[in-house]
SEVOVO-917374 format. One line per 8 residues: number of its first residue (from 1); their letters; for each residue x, y, z of N, C-alpha, C, CB. Coordinates in steps of 0.2 Angstrom, whole numbers, plus 5000, padded with zeros to 4 digits. Each point is the difference from the previous one (the first is absolute). Glycine has a CB too. Example, Ala and Ser with C-alpha at 12.3 -4.5 7.8 and 13.67 -1.06 7.14 Angstrom:
residues 2
1 = as = 5066:4972:5039:4996:5006:5000:5004:5006:5000:4991:4994:5006 ~ 5007:5011:4990:5004:5006:5001:4996:5005:5003:5006:4997:4990
END
This chain:
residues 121
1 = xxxxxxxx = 5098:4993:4855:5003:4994:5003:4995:4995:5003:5011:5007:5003 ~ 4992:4988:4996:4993:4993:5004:5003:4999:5006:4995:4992:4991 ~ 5001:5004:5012:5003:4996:5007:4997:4993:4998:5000:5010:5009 ~ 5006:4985:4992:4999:4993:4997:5000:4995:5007:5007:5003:4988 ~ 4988:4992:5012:5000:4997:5006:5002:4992:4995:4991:5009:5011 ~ 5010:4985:4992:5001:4996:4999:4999:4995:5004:5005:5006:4994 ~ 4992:4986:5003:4997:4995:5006:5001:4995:4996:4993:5005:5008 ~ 5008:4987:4996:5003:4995:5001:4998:4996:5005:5006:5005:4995
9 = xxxxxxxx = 4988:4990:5003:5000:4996:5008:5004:4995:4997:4988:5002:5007 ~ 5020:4997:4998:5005:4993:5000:4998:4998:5003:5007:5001:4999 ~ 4992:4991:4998:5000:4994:5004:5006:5000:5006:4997:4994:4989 ~ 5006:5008:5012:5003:4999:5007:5002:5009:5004:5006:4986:4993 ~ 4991:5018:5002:4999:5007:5002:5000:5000:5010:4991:5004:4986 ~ 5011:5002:5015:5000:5001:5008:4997:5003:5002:5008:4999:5002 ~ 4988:5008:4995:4998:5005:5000:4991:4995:5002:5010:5009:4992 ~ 4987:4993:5013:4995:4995:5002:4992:5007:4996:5008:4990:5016
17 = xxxxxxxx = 4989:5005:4981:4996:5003:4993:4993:5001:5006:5006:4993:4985 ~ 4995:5010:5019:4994:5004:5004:4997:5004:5004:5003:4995:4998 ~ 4991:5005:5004:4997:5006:4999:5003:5008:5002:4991:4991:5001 ~ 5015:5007:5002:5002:5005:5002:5005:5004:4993:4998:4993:5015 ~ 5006:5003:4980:5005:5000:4997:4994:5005:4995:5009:4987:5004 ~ 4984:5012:4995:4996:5003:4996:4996:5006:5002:4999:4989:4996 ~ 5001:5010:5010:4997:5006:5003:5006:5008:5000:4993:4990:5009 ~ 5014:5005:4991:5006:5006:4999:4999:5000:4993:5009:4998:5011
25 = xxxxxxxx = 4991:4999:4985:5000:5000:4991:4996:5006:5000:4998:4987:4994 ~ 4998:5013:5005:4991:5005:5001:5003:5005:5000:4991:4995:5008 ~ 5011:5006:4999:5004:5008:5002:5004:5002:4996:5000:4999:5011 ~ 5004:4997:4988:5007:4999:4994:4997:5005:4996:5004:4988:4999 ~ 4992:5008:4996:4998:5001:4994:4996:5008:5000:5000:4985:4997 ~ 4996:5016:5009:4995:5004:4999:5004:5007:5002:4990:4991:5003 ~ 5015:5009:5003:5005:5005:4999:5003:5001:4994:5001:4997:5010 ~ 5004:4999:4985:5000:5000:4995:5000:5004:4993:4999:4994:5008
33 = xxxxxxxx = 4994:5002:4992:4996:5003:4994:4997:5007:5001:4997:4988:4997 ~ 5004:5016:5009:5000:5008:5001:5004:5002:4996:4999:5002:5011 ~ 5005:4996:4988:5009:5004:4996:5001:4996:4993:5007:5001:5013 ~ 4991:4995:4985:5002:4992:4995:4995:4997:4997:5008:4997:5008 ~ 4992:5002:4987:4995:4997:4995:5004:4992:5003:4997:5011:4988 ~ 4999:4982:5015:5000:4997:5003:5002:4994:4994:4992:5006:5010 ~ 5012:4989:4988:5002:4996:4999:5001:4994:5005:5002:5007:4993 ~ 4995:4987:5006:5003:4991:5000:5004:4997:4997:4992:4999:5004
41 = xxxxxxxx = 5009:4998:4997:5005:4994:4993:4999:4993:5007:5014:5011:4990 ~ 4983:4986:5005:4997:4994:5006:4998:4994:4994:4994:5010:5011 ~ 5003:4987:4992:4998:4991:4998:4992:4999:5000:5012:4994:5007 ~ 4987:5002:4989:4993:4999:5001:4996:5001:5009:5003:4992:4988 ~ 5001:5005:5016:4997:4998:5004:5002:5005:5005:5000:4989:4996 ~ 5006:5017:5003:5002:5006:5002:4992:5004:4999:5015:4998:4997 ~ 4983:5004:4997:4996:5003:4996:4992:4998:5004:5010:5000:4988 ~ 4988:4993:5013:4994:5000:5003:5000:5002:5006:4997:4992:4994
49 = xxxxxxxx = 5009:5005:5011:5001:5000:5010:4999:5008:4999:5011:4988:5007 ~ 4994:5019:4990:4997:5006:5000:4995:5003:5000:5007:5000:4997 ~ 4989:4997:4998:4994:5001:4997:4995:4998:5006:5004:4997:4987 ~ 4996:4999:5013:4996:4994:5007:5000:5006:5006:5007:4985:4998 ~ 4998:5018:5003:5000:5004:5006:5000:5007:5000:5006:4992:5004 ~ 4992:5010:4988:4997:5009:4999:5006:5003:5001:4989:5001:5004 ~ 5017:4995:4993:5007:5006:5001:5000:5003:4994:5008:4995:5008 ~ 4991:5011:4990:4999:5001:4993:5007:5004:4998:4985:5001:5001
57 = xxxxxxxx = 5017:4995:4995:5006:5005:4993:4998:5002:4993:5009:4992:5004 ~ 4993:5013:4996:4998:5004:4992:4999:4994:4994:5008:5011:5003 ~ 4999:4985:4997:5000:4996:4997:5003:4991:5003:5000:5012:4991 ~ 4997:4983:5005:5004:4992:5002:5002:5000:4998:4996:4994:5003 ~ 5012:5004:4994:5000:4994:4993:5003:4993:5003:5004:5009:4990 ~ 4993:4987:5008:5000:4992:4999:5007:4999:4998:4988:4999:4997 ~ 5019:5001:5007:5007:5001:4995:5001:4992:4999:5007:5011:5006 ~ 4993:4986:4990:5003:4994:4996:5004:4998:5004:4999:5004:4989
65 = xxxxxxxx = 5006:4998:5012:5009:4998:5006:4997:5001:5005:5011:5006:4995 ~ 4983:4997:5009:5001:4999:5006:4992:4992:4999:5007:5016:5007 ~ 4991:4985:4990:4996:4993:5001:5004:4993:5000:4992:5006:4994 ~ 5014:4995:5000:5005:4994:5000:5002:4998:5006:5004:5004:4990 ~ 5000:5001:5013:5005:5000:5004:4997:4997:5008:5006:5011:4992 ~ 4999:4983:5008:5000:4995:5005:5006:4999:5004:4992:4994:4994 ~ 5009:5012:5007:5008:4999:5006:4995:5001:5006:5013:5009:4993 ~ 4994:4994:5011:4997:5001:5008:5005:5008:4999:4999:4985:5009
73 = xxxxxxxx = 5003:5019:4988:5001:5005:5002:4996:5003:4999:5007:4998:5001 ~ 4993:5009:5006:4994:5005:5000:5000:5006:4998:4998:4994:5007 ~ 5009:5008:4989:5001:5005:4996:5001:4998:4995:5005:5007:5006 ~ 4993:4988:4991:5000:4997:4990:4991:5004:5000:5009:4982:4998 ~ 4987:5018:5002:4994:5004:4998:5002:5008:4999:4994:4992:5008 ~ 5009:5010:4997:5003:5006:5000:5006:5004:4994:4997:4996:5013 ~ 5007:4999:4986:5005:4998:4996:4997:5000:4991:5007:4993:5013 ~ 4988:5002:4988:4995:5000:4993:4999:5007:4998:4994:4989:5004
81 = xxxxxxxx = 5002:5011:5001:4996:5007:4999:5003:5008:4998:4994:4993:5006 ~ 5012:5006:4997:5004:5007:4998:5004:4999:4994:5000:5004:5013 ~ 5004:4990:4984:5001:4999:4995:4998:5003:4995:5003:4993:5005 ~ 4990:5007:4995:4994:5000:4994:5000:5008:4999:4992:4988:5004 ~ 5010:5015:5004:4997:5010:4997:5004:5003:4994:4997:5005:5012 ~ 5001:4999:4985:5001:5004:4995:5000:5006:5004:4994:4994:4992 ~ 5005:5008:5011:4996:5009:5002:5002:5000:5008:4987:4999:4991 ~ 5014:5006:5013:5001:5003:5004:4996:4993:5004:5001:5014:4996
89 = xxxxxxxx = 5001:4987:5013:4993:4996:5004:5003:4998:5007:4994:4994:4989 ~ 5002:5007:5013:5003:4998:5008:4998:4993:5002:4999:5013:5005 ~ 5005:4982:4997:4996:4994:5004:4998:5000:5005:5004:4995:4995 ~ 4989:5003:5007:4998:5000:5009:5000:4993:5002:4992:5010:5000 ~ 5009:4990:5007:5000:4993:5003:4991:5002:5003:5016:4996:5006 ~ 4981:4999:4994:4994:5000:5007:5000:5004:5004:4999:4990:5000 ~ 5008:5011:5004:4999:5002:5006:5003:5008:4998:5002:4987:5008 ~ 4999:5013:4989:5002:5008:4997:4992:5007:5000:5012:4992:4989
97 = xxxxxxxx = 4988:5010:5017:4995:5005:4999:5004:5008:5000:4991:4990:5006 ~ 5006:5014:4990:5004:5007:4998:4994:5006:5000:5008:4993:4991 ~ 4994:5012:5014:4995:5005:5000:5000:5006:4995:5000:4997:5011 ~ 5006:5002:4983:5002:5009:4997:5003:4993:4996:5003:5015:5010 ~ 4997:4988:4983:5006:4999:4996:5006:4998:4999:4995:5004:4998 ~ 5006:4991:4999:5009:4999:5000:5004:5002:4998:4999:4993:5002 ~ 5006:5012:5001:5006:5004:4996:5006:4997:5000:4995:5011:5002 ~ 5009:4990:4993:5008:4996:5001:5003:5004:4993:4998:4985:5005
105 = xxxxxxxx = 5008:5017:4997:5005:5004:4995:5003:4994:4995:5004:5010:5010 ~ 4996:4983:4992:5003:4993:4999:4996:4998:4997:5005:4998:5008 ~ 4997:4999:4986:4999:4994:4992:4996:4995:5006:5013:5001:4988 ~ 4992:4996:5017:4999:4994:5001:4999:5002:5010:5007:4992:4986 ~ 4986:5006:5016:5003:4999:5007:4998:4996:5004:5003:5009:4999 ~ 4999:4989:5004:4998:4993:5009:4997:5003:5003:5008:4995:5004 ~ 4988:5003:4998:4998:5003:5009:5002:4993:5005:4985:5010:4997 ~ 5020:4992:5007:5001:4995:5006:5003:5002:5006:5001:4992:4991
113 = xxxxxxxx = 4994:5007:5015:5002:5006:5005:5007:4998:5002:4987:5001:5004 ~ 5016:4991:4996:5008:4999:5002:5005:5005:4997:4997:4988:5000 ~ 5001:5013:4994:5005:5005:4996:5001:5007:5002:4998:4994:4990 ~ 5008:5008:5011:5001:5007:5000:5002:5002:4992:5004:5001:5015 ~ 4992:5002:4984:5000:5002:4991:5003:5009:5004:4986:4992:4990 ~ 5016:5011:5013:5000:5008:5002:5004:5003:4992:5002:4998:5018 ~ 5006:4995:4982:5004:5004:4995:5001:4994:4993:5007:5011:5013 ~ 4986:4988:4987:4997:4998:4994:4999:5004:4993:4996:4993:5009
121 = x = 5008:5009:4985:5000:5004:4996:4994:4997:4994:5013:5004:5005
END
């Protein structure tokens, strides 16, 4: 199984592209890739700012749809990019750091602390 990350600088994006937002990437990724062969799915400009800052993934790709894409929403990257799997894969946010592997009995699953999943089948 991979672990897919995915980036997008919007023009009108909220998320503020700073040093702190890369320092937490880093840990992201570097936690991560313990457990996960490292994927991005990113834009040119995604692919150099990572690069630029020594966050290293197993692999970049350069996705075509997310270079196009000139909305303002901040899950259309995310949305692109999981369309496209084939194969098993977990998606990470930046801020997602993990000490042990991720287990789920579940095809499909959220993490969102609001939810009580308890009698979620």
């Amino acid at each position: 199984m991979k672990a897919i990350y995915s980036f997008k600088k919007l023009v009108k994006g909220h998320k503020p592209l700073d040093e702190t937002l890369f320092k937490v990437a880093a840990i992201s990724v570097n936690s991560v890739s313990k457990f996960y062969d490292t994927v991005l799915y990113t834009d040119k400009y995604g692919s150099e700012i990572f690069k630029s800052k020594n966050i290293h993934f197993d692999k970049i790709i350069i996705d075509d749809d997310i270079e196009k894409y000139d909305g303002e929403l901040e899950c259309m990257p995310k949305i692109l990019t999981m369309v496209k799997q084939n194969e098993p894969y977990i998606h990470m946010d930046f801020t997602v750091i993990i000490f042990e592997k991720i287990w789920s009995p579940h095809t499909l699953t959220y993490s969102y602390w609001d939810l009580n999943l308890s009698n979620n089948s």
